[in-house]
DRENPA-3360 file (N, C-alpha, C; in nm, 2 decimals, always signed):
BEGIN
1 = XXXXXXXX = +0.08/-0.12/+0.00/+0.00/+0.00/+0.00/+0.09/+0.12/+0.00 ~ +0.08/+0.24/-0.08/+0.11/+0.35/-0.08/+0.02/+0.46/-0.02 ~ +0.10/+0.49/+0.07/+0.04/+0.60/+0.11/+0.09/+0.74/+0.08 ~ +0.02/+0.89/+0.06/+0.05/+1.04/+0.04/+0.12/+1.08/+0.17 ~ +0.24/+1.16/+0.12/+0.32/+1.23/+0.28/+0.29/+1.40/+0.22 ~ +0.33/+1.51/+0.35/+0.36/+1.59/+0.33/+0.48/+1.60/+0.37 ~ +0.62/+1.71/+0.30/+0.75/+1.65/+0.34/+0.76/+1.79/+0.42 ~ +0.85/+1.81/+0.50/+0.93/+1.92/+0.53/+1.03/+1.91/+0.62;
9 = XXXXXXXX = +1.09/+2.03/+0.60/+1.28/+2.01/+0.63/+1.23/+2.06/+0.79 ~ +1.35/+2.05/+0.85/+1.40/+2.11/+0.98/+1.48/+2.06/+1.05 ~ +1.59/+2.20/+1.06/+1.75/+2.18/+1.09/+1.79/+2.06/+1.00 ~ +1.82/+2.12/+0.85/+1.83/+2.05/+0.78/+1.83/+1.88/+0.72 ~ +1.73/+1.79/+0.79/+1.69/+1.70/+0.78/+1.52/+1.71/+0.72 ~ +1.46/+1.58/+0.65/+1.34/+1.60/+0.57/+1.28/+1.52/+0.67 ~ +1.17/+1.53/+0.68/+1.04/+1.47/+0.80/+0.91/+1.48/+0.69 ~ +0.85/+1.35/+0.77/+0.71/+1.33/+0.66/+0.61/+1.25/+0.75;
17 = XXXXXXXX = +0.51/+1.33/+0.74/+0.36/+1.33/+0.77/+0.28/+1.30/+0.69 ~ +0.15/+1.16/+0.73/+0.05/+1.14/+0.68/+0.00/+1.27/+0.60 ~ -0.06/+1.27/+0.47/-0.13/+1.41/+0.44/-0.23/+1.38/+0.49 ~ -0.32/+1.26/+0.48/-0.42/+1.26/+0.55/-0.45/+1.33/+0.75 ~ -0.32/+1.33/+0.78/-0.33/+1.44/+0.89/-0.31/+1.55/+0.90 ~ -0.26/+1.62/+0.79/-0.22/+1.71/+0.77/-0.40/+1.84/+0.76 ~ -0.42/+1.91/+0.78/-0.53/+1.99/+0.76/-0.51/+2.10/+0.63 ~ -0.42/+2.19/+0.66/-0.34/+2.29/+0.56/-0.23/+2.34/+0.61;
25 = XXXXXXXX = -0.15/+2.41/+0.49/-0.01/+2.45/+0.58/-0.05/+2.59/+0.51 ~ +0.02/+2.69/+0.59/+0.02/+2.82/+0.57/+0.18/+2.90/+0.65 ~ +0.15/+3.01/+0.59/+0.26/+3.12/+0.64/+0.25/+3.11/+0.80 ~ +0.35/+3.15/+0.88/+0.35/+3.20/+1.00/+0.30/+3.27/+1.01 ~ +0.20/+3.31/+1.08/+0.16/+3.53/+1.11/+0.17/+3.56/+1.28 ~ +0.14/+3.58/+1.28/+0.14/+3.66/+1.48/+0.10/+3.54/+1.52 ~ +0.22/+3.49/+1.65/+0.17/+3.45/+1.74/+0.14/+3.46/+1.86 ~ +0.05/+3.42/+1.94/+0.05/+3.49/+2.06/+0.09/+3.42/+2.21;
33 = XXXXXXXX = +0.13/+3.50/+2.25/+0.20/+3.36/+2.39/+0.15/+3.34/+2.49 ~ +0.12/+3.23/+2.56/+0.07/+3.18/+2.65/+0.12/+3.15/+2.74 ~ +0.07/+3.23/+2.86/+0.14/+3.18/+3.03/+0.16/+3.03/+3.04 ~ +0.29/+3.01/+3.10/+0.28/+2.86/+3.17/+0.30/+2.72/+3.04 ~ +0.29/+2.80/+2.92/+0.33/+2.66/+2.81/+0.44/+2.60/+2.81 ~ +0.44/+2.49/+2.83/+0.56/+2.38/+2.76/+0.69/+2.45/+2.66 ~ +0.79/+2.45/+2.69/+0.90/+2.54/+2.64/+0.89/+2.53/+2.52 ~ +0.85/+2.44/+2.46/+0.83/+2.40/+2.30/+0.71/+2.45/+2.23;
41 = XXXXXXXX = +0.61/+2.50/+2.33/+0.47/+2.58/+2.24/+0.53/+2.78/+2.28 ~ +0.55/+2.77/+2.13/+0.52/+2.93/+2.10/+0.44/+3.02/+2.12 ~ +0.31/+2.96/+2.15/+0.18/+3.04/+2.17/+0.08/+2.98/+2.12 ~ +0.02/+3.10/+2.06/-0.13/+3.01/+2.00/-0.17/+3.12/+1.80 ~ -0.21/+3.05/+1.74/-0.19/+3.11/+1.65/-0.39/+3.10/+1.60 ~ -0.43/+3.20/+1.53/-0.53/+3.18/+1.48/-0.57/+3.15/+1.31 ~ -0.58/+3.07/+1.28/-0.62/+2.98/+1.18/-0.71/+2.94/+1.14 ~ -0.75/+2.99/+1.05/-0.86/+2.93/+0.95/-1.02/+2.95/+1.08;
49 = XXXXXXXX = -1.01/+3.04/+1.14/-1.14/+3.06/+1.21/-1.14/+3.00/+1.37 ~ -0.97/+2.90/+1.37/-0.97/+2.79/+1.48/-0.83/+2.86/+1.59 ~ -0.85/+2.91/+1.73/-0.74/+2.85/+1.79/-0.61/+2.80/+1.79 ~ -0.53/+2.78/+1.77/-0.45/+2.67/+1.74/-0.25/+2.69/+1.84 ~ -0.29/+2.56/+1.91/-0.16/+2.56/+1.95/+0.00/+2.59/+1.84 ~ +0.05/+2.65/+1.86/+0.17/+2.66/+1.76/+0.32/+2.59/+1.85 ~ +0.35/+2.46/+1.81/+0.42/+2.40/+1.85/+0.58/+2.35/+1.79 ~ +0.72/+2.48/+1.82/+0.81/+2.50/+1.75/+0.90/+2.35/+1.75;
57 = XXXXXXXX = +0.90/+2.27/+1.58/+0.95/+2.17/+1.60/+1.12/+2.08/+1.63 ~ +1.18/+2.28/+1.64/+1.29/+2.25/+1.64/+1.29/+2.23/+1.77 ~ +1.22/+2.33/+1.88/+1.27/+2.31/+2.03/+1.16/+2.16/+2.08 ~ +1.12/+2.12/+2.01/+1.02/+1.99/+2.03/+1.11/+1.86/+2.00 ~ +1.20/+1.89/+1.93/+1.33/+1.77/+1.89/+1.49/+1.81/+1.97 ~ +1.47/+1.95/+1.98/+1.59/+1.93/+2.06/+1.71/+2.02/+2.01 ~ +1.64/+2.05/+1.88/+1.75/+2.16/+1.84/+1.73/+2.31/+1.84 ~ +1.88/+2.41/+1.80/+1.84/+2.54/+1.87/+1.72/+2.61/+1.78;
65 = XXXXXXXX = +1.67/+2.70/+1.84/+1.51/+2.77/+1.79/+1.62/+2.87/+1.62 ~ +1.53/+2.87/+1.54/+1.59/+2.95/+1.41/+1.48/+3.08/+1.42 ~ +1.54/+3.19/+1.34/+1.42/+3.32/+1.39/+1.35/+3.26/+1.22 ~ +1.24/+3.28/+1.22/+1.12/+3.25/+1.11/+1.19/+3.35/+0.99 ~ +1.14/+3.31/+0.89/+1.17/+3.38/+0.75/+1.09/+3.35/+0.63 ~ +1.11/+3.37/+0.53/+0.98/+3.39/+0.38/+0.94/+3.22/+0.39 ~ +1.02/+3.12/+0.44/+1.00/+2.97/+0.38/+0.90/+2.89/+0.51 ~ +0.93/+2.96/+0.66/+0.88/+2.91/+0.76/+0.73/+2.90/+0.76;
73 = XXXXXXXX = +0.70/+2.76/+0.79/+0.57/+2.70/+0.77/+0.48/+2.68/+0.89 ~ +0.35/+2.72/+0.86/+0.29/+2.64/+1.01/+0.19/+2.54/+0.92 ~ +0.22/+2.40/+0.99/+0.22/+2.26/+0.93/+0.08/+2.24/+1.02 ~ -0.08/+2.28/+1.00/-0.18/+2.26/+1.10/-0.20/+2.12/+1.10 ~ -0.20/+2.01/+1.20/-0.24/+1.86/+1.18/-0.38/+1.87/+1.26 ~ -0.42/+1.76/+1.22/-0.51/+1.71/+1.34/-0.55/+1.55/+1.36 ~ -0.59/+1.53/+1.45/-0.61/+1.43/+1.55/-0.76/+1.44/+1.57 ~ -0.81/+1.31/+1.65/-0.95/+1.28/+1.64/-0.95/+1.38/+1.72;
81 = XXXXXXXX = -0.91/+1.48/+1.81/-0.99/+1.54/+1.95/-0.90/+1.73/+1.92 ~ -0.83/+1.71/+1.86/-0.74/+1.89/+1.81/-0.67/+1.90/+1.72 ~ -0.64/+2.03/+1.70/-0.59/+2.15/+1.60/-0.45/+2.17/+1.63 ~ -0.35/+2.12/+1.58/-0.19/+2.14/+1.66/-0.16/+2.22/+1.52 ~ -0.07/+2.36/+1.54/+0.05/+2.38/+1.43/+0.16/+2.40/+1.48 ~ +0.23/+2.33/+1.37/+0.38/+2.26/+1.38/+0.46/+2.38/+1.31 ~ +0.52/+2.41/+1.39/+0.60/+2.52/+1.28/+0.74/+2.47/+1.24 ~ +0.74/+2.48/+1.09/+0.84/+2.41/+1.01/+0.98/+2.49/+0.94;
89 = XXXXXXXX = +1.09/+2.48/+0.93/+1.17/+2.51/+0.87/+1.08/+2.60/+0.70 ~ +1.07/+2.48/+0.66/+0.98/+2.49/+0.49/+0.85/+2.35/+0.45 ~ +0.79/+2.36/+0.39/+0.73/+2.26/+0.41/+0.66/+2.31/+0.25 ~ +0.71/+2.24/+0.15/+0.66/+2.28/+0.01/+0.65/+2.15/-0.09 ~ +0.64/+2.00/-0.05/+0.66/+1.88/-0.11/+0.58/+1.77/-0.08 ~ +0.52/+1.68/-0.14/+0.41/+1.60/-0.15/+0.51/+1.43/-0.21 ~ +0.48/+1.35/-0.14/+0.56/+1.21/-0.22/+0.45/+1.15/-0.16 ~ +0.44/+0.99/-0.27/+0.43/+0.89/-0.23/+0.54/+0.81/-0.18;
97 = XXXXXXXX = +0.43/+0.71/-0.08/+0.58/+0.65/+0.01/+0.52/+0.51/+0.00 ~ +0.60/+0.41/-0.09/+0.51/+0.28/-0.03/+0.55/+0.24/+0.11 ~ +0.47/+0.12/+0.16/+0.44/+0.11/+0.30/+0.57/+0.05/+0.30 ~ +0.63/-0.02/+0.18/+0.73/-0.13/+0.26/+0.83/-0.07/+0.23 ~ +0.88/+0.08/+0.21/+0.97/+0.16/+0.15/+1.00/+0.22/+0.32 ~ +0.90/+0.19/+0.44/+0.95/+0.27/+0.56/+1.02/+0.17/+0.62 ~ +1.14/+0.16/+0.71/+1.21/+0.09/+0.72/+1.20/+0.10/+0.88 ~ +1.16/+0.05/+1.01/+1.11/+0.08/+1.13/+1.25/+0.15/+1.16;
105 = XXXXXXXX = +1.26/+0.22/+1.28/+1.38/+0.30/+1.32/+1.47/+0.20/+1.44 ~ +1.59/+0.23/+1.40/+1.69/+0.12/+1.47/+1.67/+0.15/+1.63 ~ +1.72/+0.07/+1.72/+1.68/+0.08/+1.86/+1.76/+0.16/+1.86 ~ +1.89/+0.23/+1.89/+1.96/+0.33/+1.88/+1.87/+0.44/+1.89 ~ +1.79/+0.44/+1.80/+1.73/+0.64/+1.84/+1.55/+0.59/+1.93 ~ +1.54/+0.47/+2.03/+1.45/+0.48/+2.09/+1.40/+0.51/+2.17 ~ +1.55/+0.66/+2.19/+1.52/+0.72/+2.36/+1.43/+0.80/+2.32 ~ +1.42/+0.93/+2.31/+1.30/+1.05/+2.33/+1.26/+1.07/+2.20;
113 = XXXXXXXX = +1.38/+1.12/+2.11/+1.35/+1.19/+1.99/+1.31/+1.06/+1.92 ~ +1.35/+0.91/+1.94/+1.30/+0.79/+1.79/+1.11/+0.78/+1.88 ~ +1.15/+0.80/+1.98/+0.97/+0.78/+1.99/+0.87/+0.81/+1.88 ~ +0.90/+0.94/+1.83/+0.84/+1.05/+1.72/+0.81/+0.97/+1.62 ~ +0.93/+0.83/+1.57/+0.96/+0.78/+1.46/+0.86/+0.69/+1.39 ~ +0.79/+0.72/+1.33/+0.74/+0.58/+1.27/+0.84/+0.48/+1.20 ~ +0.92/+0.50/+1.14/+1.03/+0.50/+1.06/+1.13/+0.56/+0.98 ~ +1.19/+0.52/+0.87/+1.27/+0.60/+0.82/+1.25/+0.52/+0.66;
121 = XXXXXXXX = +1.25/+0.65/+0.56/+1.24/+0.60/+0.42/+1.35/+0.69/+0.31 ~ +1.36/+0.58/+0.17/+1.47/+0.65/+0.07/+1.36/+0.72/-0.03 ~ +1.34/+0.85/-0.01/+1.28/+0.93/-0.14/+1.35/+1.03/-0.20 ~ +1.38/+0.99/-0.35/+1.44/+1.05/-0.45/+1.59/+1.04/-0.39 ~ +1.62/+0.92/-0.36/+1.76/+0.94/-0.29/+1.81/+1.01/-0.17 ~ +1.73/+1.05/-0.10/+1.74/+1.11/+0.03/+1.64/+1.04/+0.15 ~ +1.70/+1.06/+0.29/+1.66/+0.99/+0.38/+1.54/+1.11/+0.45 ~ +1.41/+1.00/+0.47/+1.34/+1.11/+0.50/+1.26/+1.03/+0.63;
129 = XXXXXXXX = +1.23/+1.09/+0.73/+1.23/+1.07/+0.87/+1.06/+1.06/+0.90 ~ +0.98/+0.96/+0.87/+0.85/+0.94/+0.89/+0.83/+0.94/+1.02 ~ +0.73/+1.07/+1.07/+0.68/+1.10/+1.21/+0.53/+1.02/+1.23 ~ +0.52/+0.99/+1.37/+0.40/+0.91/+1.43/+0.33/+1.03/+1.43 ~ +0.23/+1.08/+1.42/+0.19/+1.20/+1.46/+0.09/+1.16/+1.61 ~ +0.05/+1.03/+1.60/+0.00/+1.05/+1.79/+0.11/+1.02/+1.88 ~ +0.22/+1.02/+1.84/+0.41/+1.02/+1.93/+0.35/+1.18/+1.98 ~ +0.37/+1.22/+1.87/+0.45/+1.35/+1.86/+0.31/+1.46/+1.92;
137 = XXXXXX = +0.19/+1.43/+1.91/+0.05/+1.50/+1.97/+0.05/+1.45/+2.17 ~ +0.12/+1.32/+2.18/+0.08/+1.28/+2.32/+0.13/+1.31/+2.44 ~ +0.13/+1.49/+2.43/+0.19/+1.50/+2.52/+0.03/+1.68/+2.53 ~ +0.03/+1.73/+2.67/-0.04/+1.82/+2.65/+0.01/+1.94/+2.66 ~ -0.02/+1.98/+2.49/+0.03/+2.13/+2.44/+0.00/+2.29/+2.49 ~ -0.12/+2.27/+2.57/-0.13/+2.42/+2.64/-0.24/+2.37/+2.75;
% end
């Protein structure tokens, strides 16, 4: 079975998300910050009529925060129960991925950051880092 990803970079590595969870991606615009959030939520962003947590994926994985620019993306997913945006390096790419092309992640990265991992796949000759997205939602964002 093949399935649709959405791709996008951060701190120069590619990451890929069901599109089917994907909602839409848009520009960054104002966000606003919220007392007391999780060092990794930026605030809250308003979207498409909805609330929405804005959840920086660099300080979410572990790397240092980049200041936003023309390419920086907010990646909105969702989940049966909310509205999360993922704010992305760039996020401008669409692949198919067959299922047996994901390769499960080696126990080596099973401490915090392989949790995230669904696996790991070769598209167009590059290594691209397939995210769980209920890893990466199960924690509570504001």
């Amino acid at each position: 079975m093949t399935d649709q990803y959405i791709l996008f970079t951060l701190a120069g590595t590619t990451y890929a998300l069901k599109s089917r969870d994907v909602a839409h991606i848009e520009m960054v615009e104002t966000i606003t910050r919220v007392p007391n959030a999780p060092a990794f939520v930026d605030g809250v962003v308003f979207s498409r009529g909805e609330v929405v947590p804005a959840v920086n994926l660099r300080a979410r994985f572990g790397f240092e925060r980049a200041p936003a620019d023309v390419r920086t993306r907010l990646v909105v997913v969702k989940d049966e129960e909310r509205a999360v945006g993922l704010i992305v390096d760039a996020a401008r790419e669409f692949a198919s991925i067959p299922e047996e092309a994901i390769q499960p992640p080696n126990e080596a990265l099973a401490g915090t950051s392989g949790r995230y991992l669904q696996g790991i796949a070769s598209v167009g000759g590059r290594m691209v880092l397939v995210l769980s997205l209920a890893e990466l939602l199960a924690v509570d964002l504001v």
